[in-house]
Structure formats: structure tokens, C-alpha cells
C-alpha positions in Angstrom: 70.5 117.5 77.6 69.1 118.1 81.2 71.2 120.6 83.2 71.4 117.7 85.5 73.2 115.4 83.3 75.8 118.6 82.5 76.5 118.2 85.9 77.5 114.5 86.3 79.6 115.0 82.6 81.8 117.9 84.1 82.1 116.7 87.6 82.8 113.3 86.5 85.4 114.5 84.2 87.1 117.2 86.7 87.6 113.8 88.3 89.0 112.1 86.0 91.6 114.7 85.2 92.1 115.2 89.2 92.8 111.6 90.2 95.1 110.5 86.6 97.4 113.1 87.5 97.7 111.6 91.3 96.8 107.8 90.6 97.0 107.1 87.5 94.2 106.8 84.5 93.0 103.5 85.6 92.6 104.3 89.0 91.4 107.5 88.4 88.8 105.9 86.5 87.6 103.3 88.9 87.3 106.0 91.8 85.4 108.9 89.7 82.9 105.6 88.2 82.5 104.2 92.5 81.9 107.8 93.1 79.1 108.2 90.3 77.6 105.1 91.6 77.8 106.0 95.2 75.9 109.6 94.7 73.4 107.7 93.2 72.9 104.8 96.1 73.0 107.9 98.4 70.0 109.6 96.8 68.6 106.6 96.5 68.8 106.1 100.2 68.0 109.1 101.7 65.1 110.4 99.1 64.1 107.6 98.2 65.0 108.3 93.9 65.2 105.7 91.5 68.9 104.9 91.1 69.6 106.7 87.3 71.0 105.1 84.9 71.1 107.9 82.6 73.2 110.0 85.4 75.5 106.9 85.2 75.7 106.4 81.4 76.1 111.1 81.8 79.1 109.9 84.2 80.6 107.6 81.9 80.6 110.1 79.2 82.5 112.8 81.8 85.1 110.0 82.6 85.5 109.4 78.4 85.9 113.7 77.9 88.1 113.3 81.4 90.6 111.0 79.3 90.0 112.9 75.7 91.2 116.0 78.0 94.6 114.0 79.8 95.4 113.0 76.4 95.5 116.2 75.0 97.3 117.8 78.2 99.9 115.0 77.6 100.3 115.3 74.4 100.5 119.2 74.3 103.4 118.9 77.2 105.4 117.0 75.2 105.6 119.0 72.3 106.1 122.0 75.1 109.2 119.8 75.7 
């Protein structure tokens, strides 16, 4: 995997985590998935890239670890509890 693609997993999934614990999963997932697309309209625009779908599909796959992640956190601060 392309150190690129990394990138979009993590970020997308630091995202994830960041915006369930204020909005909501759904809404967390919505935002961090408009972002992913955005970034990629934005290079698209101003260098003139083809728009990825790979970094989008590498996106997708940060938002699934995001929610892999929140369960886990949930799950080990209820038996915390």
C-alpha cells in the first residue's frame, strides 16, 4: 500500500473517531466521507490531478477502522463501568 493511501486510512479514521464522539456515528461519517471527497475536488482543481478513486475507496476503509475503533472504545468503557 502506497504511503499515500496510509494517509487517507488514518486521517479518515482520526475523523471518524473525532466527529462520533461530538455528532454522532452517522454524522461523523457523512462529514469525514464530504471531506475525503472534497480534498480530492480540491487537487483536482488547483493541480489539475485526476480525482482518485483509490484515495476514496483508502478513505472509506479509514471511516470502516474509525467505527471498528468507536466500537471497541465503547465497548471497553462499559465493562470499565
Amino acid at each position: 500500500m502506497k504511503i499515500d493511501k496510509v494517509y487517507h486510512l488514518v486521517i479518515s479514521a482520526f475523523l471518524t473517531l473525532f466527529f462520533s464522539f461530538i455528532l454522532g456515528f452517522v454524522r461523523a461519517v457523512l462529514i469525514t466521507l464530504a471531506i475525503g471527497i472534497a480534498w480530492e475536488l480540491f487537487w483536482k482543481i488547483k493541480d489539475n490531478k485526476i480525482f482518485s478513486i483509490p484515495d476514496i475507496i483508502a478513505d472509506g476503509s479509514g471511516i470502516v477502522v474509525g467505527l471498528i475503533l468507536l466500537s471497541l472504545i465503547k465497548v471497553g468503557l462499559k465493562w470499565i463501568m
